[in-house]
N, C-alpha and C positions, 0 to 999 in steps of 0.2 A: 504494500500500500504506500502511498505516496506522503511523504513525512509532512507533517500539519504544524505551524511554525503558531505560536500561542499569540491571541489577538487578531486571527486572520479568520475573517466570514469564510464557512463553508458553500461550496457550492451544492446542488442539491444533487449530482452524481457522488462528493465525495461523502455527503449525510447518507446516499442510503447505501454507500459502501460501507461506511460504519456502523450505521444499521444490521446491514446482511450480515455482517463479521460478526457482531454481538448475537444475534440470534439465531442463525445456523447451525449452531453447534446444540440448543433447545429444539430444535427440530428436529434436527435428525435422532438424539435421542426421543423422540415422540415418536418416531417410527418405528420403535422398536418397541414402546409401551400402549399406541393407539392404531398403529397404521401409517403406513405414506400416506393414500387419499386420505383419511381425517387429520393426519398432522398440516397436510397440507391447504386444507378448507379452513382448518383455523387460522393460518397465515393470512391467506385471502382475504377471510372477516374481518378479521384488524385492520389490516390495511384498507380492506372497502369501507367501513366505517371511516378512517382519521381520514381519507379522500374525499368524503363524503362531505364532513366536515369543514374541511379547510376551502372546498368548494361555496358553502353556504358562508363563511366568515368573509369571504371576499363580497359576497354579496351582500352582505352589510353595509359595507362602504359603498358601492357602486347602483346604479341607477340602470342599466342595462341589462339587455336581454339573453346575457351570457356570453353569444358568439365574440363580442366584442375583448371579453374577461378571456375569454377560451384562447384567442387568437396571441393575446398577451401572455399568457400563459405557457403556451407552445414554443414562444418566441424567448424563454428561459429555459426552456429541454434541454440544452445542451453547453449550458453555460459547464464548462470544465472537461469537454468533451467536444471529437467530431460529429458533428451530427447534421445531415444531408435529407432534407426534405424538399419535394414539390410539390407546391400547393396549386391543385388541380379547378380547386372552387372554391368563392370565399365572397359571401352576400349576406344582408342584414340577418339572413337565416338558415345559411351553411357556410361549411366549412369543412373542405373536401381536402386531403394532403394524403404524400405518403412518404412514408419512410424510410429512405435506402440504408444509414448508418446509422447507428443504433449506440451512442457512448454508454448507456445501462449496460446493453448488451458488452458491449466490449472490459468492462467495468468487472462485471458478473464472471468473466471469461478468464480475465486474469485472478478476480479470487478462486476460479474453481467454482461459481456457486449456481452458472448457468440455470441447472434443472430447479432453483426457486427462482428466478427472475421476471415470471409470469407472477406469481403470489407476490413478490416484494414488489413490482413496478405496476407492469401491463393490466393487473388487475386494478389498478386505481383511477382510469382514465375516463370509465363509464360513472363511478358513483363521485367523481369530483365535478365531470359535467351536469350530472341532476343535483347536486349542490347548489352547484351557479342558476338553475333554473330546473324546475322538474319534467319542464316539457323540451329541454334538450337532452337528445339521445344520440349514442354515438353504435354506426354499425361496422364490424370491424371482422373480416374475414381470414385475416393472418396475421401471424406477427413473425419478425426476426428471432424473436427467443425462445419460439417453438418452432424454429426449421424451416421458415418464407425467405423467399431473396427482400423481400420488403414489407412492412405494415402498412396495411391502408384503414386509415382514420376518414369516416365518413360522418359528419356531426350536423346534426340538422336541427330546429326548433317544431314537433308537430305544430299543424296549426289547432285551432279548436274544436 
């Protein structure tokens, strides 16, 4: 891991490397006392929950319909990392992108921690966007950390 010099904001690749590092080693003990699947649903929960969360807390502050919060939000993914997206669509009510480089991913790869990088990351991306708004939903048919050459982030507002 990459030495952290005292007084220096963390980026939010090296928070959830710190993260993974600290809780990994309780997981995979859990699979040994619950299961891989239920060790692993409980990773998930946690994290879909504080996603969920930090979603809704932004929205306190802001006055918007989420995409707008969304697009800002995307637009710090890869602060401490390379991270390579095309944004395919992007209107008061989508927000169409995709993924080629993946810093989590690469992140995950050098701790070794890849097979949790769905439950620590990938899983946070749908219950952070109904945070910012319950009527934006995101549909997402692959990702890099389960074995795509790219994720595709498709985020849209229903209407009524």
């Amino acid at each position: 891991m990459n030495k952290i010099t005292e007084g220096k904001d963390l980026n939010r690749i090296e928070k959830r490397a710190i993260e993974a590092s600290a809780i990994a080693p309780v997981i995979k003990i859990l699979f040994d006392k619950i299961g891989k699947k239920e060790a692993l649903a409980i990773l998930r929960d946690v994290n879909e929950k504080e996603a969920f969360q930090r979603g809704k807390d932004i929205m306190k502050y802001e006055k918007n319909n989420g995409i707008n919060e969304l697009v800002k939000d995307v637009a710090t993914w890869g602060d401490g990392g390379i991270f390579e997206i095309d944004v395919l669509e992007e209107t008061s009510n989508t927000y169409f992108f995709n993924v080629h480089k993946c810093p989590y991913y690469k992140k995950y790869e050098e701790l070794g921690l890849t097979e949790f990088g769905v439950g620590f990351s990938c899983c946070r991306d749908q219950p952070f966007a109904r945070g910012l708004n319950p009527k934006l939903k995101l549909v997402r048919t692959k990702t890099i950390m389960e074995g795509a050459d790219f994720c595709d982030f498709r985020y849209s507002l229903e209407s009524e």
